[in-house]
N, C-alpha and C positions, 0 to 999 in steps of 0.2 A: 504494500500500500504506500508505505515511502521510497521517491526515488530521486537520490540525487543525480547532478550533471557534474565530475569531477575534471576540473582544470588542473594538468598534472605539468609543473615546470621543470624542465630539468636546465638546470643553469650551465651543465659541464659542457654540452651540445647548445646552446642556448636556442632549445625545440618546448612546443606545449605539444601536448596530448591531451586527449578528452577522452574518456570514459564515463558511461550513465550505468550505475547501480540502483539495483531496485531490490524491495524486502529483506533478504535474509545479507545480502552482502550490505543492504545501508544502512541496518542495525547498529554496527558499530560504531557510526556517527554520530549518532544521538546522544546529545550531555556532552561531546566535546569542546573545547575551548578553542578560540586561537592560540597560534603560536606551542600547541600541545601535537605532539606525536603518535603514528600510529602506523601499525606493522604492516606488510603488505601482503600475510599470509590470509590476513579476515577478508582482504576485496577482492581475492586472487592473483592477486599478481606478489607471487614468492620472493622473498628474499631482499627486497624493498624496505625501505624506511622514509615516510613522510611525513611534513612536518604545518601543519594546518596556519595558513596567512592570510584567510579574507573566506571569501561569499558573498551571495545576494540573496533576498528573497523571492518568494512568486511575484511581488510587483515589482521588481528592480533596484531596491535601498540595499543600499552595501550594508557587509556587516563592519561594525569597528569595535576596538581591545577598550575595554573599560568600560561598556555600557551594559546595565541591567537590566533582562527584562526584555518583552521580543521585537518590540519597537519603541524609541522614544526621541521627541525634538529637542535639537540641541543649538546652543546657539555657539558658533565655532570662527576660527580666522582660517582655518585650513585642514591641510590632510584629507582622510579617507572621508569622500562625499563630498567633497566642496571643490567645484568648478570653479577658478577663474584668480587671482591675483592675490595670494596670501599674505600676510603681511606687506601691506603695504604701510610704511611709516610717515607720517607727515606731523609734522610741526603745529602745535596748537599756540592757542595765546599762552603770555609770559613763556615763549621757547621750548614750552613742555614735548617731549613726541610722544604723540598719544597715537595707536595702533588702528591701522584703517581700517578696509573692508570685511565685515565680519557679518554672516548671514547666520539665519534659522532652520537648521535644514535634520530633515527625516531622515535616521539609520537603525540599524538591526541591533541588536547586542550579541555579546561577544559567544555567546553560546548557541550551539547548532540544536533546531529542533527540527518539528516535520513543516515551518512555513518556508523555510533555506532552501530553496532552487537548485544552486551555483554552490559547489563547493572551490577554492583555490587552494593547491597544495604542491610545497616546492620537496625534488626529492632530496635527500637526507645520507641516505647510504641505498648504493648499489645494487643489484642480484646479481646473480650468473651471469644471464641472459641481459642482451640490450633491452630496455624499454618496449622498444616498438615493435621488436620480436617479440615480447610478451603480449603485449596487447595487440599482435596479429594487425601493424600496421606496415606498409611498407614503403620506403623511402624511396622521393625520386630521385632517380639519376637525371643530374643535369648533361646536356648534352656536350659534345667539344664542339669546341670556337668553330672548327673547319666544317662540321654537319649545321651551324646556325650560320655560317656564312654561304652555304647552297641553298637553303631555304631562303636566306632572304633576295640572292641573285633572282629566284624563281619569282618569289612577290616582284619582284621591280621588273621582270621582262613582260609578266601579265599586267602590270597597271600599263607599260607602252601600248 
């Protein structure tokens, strides 16, 4: 009945990968934290270690570290959820710098339940196997120079 979409970053490769778990593999999500770890033997994917950085939920509020509770407004100068120029500093009267642009804006709190959509998760440690061998994905091979330089002679003698 619960299914997350998991965002899997691997930083070494610097590649995402997605995976979508449902019931018995997204159980072990549930009560999670940010910034808390978790083995890669319960999603299937063996020998893994990943380490939980963000989310959203079914309407799109990100999650952020330090809030209670499944959604609440916050009034913030930046970071997670806030589009657009953070700290901005400008000078007030008597030369004080008082701190600019600061909005009121809707986010999730730090703990995963069943309204969390979008999980974000950077890997941690390794398995055996590559990633994308595990999760039966397969990488493209880019082409060489000399095969993209016949195709494009081709496009230029059909536009004459």
């Amino acid at each position: 009945m619960v299914s997350f979409k998991l965002c899997i970053a691997d930083p070494k490769k610097g590649r995402a990968y997605q995976k979508e778990v449902k019931d018995a593999e997204a159980q072990p999500f549930l009560g999670i934290n940010i910034g808390e770890t978790i083995k890669g033997d319960s999603i299937g994917i063996p020998g893994f270690e990943f380490t939980i950085t963000g989310g959203s939920d079914k309407c799109g509020f990100p999650m952020r570290h330090g809030i209670l509770g499944v959604r609440k407004k916050i009034t913030m100068y930046g970071g997670v959820g806030f589009r657009g120029k953070a700290r901005i500093v400008r000078k007030g009267r008597k030369g004080k710098r008082l701190p600019g642009l600061k909005r009121r804006k809707t986010v999730c709190g730090h703990k995963i339940n069943e309204s969390i959509s979008q999980i974000n998760m950077r890997v941690m440690k390794e398995g055996a196997k590559p990633l994308n061998e595990t999760l039966g994905i397969e990488d493209k091979v880019k082409e060489s120079k000399a095969e993209q330089k016949k195709d494009e002679a081709k496009h230029q003698k059909k536009a004459e």
